[in-house]
Each structure stands twice: as structure tokens, then as C-alpha cells.
C-alpha positions in Angstrom: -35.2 5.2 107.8 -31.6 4.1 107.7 -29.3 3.7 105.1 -29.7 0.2 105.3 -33.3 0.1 105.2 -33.1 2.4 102.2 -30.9 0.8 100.2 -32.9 -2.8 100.9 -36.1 -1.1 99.4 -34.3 0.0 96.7 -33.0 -3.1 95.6 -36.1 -5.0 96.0 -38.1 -2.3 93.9 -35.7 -2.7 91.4 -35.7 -6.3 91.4 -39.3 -6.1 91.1 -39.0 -3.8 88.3 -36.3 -5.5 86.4 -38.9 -8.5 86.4 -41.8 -6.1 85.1 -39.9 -5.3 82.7 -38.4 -8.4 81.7 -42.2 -9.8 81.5 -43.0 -6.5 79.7 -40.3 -7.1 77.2 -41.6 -11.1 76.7 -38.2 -12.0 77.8 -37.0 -15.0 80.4 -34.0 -14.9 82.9 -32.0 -17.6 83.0 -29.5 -19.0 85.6 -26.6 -20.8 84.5 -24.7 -22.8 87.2 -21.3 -23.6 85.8 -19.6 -26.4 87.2 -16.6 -28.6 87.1 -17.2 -32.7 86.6 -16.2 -32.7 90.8 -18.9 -30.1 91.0 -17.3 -27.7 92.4 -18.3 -24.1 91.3 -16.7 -22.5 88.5 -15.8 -18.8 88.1 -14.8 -16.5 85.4 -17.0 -18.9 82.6 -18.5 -16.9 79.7 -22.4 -17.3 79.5 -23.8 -16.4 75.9 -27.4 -16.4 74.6 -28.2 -15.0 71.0 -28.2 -11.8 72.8 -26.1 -11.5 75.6 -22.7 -12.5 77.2 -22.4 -13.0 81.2 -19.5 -14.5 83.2 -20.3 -16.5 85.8 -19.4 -15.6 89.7 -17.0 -17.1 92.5 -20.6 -19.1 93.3 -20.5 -20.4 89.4 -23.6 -18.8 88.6 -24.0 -16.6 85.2 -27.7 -14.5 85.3 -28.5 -14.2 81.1 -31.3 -11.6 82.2 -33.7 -11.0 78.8 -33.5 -14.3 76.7 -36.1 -14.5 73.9 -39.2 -16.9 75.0 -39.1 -19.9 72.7 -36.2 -22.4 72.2 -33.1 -20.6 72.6 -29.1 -22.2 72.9 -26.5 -21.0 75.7 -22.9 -21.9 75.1 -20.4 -22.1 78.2 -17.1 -21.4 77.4 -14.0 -21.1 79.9 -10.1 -21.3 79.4 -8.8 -24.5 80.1 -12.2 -26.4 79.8 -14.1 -28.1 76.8 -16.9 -25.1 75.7 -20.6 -26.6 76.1 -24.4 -25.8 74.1 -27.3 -26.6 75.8 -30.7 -25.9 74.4 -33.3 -24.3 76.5 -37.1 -23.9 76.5 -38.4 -19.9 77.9 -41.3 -19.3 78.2 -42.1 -15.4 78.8 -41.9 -13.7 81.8 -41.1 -17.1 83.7 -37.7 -17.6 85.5 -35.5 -20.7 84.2 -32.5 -22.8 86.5 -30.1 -24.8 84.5 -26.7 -26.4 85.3 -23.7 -26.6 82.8 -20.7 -29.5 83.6 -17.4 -28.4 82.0 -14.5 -31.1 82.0 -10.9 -30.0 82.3 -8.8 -30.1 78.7 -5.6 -28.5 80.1 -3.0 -30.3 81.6 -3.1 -29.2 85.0 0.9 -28.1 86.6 2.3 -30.2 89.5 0.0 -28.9 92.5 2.0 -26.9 95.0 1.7 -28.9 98.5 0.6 -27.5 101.4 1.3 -29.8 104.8 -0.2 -28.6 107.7 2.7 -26.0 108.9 5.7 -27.8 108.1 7.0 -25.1 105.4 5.6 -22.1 106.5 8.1 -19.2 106.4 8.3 -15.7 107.8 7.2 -14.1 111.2 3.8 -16.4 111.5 6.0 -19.9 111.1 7.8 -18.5 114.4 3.9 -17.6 115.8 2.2 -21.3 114.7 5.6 -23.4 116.1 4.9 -20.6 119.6 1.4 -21.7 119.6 2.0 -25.2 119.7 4.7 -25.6 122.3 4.4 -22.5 123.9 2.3 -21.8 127.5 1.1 -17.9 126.3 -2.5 -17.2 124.6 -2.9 -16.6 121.0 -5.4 -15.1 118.9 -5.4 -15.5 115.0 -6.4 -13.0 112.4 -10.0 -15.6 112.1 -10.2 -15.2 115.7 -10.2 -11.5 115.4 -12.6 -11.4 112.4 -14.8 -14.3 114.4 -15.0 -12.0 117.6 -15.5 -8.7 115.8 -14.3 -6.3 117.9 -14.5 -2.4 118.6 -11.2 -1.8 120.0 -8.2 -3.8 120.3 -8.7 -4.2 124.3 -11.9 -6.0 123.5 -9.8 -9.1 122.2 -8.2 -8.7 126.2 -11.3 -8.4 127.9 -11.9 -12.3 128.4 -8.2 -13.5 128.8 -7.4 -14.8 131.4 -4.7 -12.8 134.2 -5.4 -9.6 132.2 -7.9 -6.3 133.2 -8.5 -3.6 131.7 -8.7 -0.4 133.3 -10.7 2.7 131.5 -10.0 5.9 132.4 -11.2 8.9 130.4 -11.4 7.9 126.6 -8.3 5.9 127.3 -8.3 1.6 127.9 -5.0 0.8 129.7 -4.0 -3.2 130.1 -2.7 -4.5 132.9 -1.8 -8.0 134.5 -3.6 -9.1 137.7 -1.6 -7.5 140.7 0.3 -5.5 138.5 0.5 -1.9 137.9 2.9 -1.3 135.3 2.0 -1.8 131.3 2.7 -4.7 129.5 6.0 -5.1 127.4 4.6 -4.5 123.4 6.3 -6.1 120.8 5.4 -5.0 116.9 6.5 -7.7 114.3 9.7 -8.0 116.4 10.5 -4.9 117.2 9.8 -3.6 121.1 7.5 -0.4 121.6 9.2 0.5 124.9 9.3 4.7 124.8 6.4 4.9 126.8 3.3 2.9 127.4 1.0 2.6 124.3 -2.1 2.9 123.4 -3.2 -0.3 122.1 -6.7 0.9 120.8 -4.6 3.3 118.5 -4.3 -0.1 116.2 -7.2 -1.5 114.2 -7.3 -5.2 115.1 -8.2 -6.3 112.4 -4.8 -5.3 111.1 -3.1 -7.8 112.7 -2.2 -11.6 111.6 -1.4 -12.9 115.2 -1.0 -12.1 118.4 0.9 -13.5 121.4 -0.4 -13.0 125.2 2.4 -13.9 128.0 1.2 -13.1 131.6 4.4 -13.6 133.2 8.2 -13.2 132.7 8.2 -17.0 133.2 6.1 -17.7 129.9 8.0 -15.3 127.8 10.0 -16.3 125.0 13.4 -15.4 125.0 13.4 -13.2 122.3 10.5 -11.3 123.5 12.0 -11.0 127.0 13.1 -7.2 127.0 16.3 -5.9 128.1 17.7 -4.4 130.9 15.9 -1.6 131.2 12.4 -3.3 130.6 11.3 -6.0 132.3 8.1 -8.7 131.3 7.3 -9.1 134.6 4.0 -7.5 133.6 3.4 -9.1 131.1 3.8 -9.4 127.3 2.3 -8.8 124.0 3.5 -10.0 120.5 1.8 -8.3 117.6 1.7 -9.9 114.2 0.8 -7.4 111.2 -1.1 -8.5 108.2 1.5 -8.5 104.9 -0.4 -7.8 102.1 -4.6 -7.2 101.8 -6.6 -8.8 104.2 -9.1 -9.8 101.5 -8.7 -9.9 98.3 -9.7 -6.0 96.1 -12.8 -5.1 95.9 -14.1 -4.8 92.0 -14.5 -1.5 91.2 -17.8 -0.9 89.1 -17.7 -1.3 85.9 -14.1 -2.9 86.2 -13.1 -5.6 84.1 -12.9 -8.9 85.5 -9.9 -11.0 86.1 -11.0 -14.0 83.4 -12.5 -10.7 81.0 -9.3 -9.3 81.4 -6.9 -11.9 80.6 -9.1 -13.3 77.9 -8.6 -9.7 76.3 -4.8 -10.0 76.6 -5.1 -13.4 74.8 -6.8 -12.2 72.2 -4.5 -8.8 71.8 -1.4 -11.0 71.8 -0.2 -9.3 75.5 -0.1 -12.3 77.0 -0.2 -16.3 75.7 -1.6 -19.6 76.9 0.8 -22.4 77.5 0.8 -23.8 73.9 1.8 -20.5 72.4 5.3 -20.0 74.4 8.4 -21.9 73.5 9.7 -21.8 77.0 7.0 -22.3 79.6 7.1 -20.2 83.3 8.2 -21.7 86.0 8.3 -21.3 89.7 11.6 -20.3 90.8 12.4 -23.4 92.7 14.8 -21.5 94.9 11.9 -19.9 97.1 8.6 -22.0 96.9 6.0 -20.0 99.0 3.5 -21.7 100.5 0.0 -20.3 101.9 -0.9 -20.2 105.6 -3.5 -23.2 106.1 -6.1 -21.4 107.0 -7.1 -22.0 111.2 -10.6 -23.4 110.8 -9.5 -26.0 108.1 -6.3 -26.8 109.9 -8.3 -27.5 113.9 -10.3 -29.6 112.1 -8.0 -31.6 109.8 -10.0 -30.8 106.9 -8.1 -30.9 103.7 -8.7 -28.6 100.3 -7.5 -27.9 96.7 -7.2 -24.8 94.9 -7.1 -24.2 91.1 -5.8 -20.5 90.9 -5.7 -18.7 87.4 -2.9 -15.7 86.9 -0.9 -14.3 84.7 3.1 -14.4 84.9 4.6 -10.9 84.3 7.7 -11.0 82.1 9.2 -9.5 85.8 8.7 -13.1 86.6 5.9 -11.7 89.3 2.5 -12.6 89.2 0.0 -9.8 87.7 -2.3 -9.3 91.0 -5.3 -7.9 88.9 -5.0 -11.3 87.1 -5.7 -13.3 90.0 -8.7 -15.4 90.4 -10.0 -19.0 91.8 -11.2 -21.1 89.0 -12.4 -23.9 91.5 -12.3 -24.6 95.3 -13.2 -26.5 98.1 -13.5 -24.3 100.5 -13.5 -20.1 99.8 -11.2 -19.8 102.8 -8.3 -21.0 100.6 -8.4 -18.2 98.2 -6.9 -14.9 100.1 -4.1 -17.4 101.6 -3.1 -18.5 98.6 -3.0 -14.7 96.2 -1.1 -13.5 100.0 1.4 -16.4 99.2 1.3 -15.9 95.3 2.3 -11.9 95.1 5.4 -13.0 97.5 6.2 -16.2 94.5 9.0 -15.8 91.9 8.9 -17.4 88.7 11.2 -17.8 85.2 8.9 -15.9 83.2 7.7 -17.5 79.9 10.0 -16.8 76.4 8.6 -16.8 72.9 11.1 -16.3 69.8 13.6 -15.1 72.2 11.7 -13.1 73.6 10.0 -13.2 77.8 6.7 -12.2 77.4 3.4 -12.7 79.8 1.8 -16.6 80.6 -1.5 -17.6 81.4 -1.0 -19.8 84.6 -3.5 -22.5 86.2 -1.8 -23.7 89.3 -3.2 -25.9 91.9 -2.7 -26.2 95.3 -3.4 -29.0 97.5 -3.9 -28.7 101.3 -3.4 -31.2 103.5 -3.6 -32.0 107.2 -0.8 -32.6 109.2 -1.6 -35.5 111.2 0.0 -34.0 114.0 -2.2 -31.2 114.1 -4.0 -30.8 117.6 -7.2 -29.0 118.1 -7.0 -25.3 119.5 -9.4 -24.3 122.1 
């Protein structure tokens, strides 16, 4: 049987037990779905019974699992939002769906714009302007996660002008009616000691990458030197800055909301009513996320509401991190990539910087000059 298989049976026996026992124990589970008055999911809410406390996930659902048959309250609570009670009926043994709508109390910051690709700094501005104008091929990081590859020669495989010729263990790339290697380029810098082995790099490593053909398409800046000519072609590689996705819990690990509502309470860290001087982004650099490539080919806009603390470094906290709401779950590793690279004036309280609960929104919207990518 493989591991797989095994670990499937296991969670479904235990599921099955957990309910025995659950039915054994006269108790009821109950499934909270927290959301917003736009009903959009909320995450990071604290779901209490007379016996338990859950918090709900990015999906907005908190699982109370043993609540006592008979009438029983749940309170909702969530920073930033007015705490709700409901009353609900259990009856033993017998599963119970319930939905909790928390309105906003805090006044929400000035939401941090996002335009299409108007703004967009670093290395992957130069790569979106290349892709629009330009006559290569490109391949985003949600291309390379869409295509799953093996090897980084699989992403070649279909491109147009390119083969790829195996010999051994070894894939080498090569333009059509060429037989020297292609030029590779490495966030800018050229790899031109020898001829590389491109399956050496985990695609999935990579942000973007460029495919030029011909010496013709080449940008300048990619075009070699003397020595090295792009005659047979060109490849630009992008490298990811930062996680790929965001870190995975460890078990047992406190959450991001569990973690800052323990620094609240401790007095490491203060909501926005408790400073004298609030944080601030440092106006000088505004970062602003990558719109992500399937929202941006189809104009879709999307919003944000991100939850941090600011350190008194005037850097965001990562393990603080977290999305309170969004439209779409594709805007949340864009915007903590953007958010670790943000400066801000941290908080001061008698005198003194200390750490800031944030709540910052950020509003995407298309650029009406956006054209679709095929």
C-alpha cells in the first residue's frame, strides 16, 4: 500500500473514531463559518463554547469539536471587529453548521494601490515591461507551477525554435539549426564559463523567465559581449526573492492572530489606540505587490486586508503576518513578498518606539491597458 493510501485510511479511521467518540461522549461538533458583512471569509477569529476555544482558518471556518447537547452559546471574537453570541441547539452525536457575520469597528488605513504594473519595481518590472513590448517567450513563476514540471528543460520542450537534445543523464538546449548552447543570463548576471546545465536549477525557483531565439530579438542588455554571441539564442532567468509560499505552521505552533493577541495582552506589542505616535509607511519607498498573472489576463480586480505587526526596527514581524480577508487567495504571498521588503516609522509610546498591530489593505486594480497573454 503506499504512503498515500496509508495515511488516507488513517485519517478516515480517525475521523470515524473521533465521531464515535464524540457520540460516545454525548457531545455535538459544531462548524462556525466566520464572515465579514461582504462575506468574505474571515481568518484568525476566536471560536469559544463553554468548553472550548478554536480559531477559525484562512477558509473562515472554526470546528468546536465536543459541545454539550442541549442549548449552548458560542461567542466570535476577532481584533478589529465587533465580538458576536449566538445561541445554538445540539443535539448528541449529531453534527451542527452555523454562520457568524462580524462588522468592522476599526478604522481601516488608507489602502495601498496596486494598478496593474505601473509601479512595480526591481528585476520583474524590467521582465513585465519585456513581456509586453518585447518579441521573446516568457514563462511566469504561475506558468511554471501551472505546468508542473520535472526538470527545467521540460518548460523548453514545447517552445517554439528550441530542441532538446538528451544524451546520457544530461538535457542540452539548443536553437533549431544551431549547435552551440544558448547564452544564460541569471538575474542579470551572464553564466558564460562553459555551457550549463539547466536541469541543475529547480524551476520552481524561478520568478520569470525570458526565451530569445535569435540575436535579433535580444534585448540589448542581454546581448553578450565580444566573446559570446546570442546568435543561438538566449535565456533570461528570474529567481524568486523571498518564499515562494508563505511558511508552513509547524505543529503545535502558535498562530499568527494567537500570537499577536498574546503580545497584546503581555504589553509586547499595542493596538492603534494604545500608541501616541502611530506607524507609518515610510513614504520614501512604497512597495507594491506583483499583480498576480491570472487576475491581471483577466482584468479581475481584488482587495486584501493584511494583519502584522510593526517591529520597533520599523520592519514587519514575518511570523505576524496573516490575511484577515480576501478576494481571491492569490493575493496573499504577493502581498507578505512585498510587505517583508516595506519600511515603516515604527510606533512610539511615552517616548518610547515599541511594536504596532497593523491592518492594512490593499486594493488591486486592473490596468485598463492590460492585454491578454496567450
Amino acid at each position: 500500500m503506499s504512503t498515500s493510501k496509508r495515511v488516507m485510511g488513517g485519517c478516515l479511521c480517525w475521523c470515524a473514531l473521533a465521531s464515535v467518540l464524540v457520540a460516545q461522549q454525548g457531545g455535538s461538533v459544531v462548524r462556525v463559518a466566520v464572515r465579514s458583512t461582504a462575506g468574505l471569509a474571515l481568518g484568525g477569529a476566536q471560536v469559544r463554547s463553554d468548553t472550548t476555544v478554536v480559531e477559525s482558518d484562512d477558509a473562515g471556518l472554526g470546528i468546536l469539536p465536543r459541545v454539550a447537547p442541549g442549548g449552548s452559546w458560542i461567542r466570535v471574537r476577532r481584533i478589529g471587529y465587533r465580538p458576536e453570541s449566538l445561541f445554538v441547539q445540539t443535539v448528541a452525536g449529531k453534527s451542527l453548521d452555523t454562520t457568524v457575520i462580524l462588522a468592522r469597528v476599526a478604522v481601516d488605513l488608507a489602502p495601498i494601490t496596486v494598478v496593474g504594473r505601473r509601479e512595480l519595481r526591481g528585476p520583474m518590472a524590467g521582465f513585465y515591461n519585456r513581456r509586453a513590448t518585447g518579441s521573446g517567450r516568457f514563462i511566469t513563476s504561475e506558468d511554471i507551477a501551472r505546468r508542473n514540471p520535472t526538470n527545467f528543460t521540460d518548460l523548453l520542450r514545447s517552445v517554439p525554435g528550441f530542441r532538446i537534445e538528451t544524451r546520457g543523464f544530461t538535457n542540452t538546449v539548443r536553437v533549431r539549426g544551431s549547435r552551440c548552447a544558448p547564452l544564460v543570463w541569471l538575474d542579470g548576471q551572464g553564466l558564460f564559463a562553459a555551457e550549463f546545465d539547466l536541469d541543475a536549477f529547480d524551476p520552481r525557483t524561478f520568478a520569470g523567465i525570458e526565451i530569445y531565439s535569435g540575436s535579433a530579438s535580444v534585448p540589448v542588455e542581454f546581448q553578450g559581449n565580444q566573446r559570446m554571441s546570442s546568435g543561438c539564442g538566449t535565456l533570461v532567468l528570474w529567481s524568486r526573492t523571498g518564499e515562494p509560499r508563505g511558511p508552513r505552521q509547524k505543529k503545535d505552533a502558535q498562530t499568527p492572530a494567537s500570537l499577536i493577541a498574546q503580545w497584546i495582552d503581555q504589553g509586547k506589542a499595542f493596538a492603534a489606540a494604545d500608541v501616541d505616535r502611530l506607524a507609518i509607511l515610510d513614504s520614501a519607498k512604497i512597495v507594491r505587490p506583483i499583480y498576480p498573472d491570472s487576475l491581471f489576463n483577466a482584468q479581475a480586480p481584488g482587495r486584501v486586508l493584511t494583519e502584522f505587526v510593526v517591529g520597533t526596527n520599523g520592519e514587519m514581524i514575518a511570523e505576524s503576518f496573516s490575511a484577515i480577508t480576501t478576494t481571491h487567495r492569490s493575493l496573499v504571498e504577493p502581498t507578505r513578498a512585498a510587505l517583508r521588503d516595506q519600511r515603516f516609522l515604527p510606533a512610539q509610546r511615552k517616548g518610547q518606539a515599541v511594536q504596532q498591530l497593523m491592518q492594512l489593505p490593499f486594493d488591486f486594480i486592473p490596468d485598463s491597458t492590460a492585454r491578454r497573454k496567450r
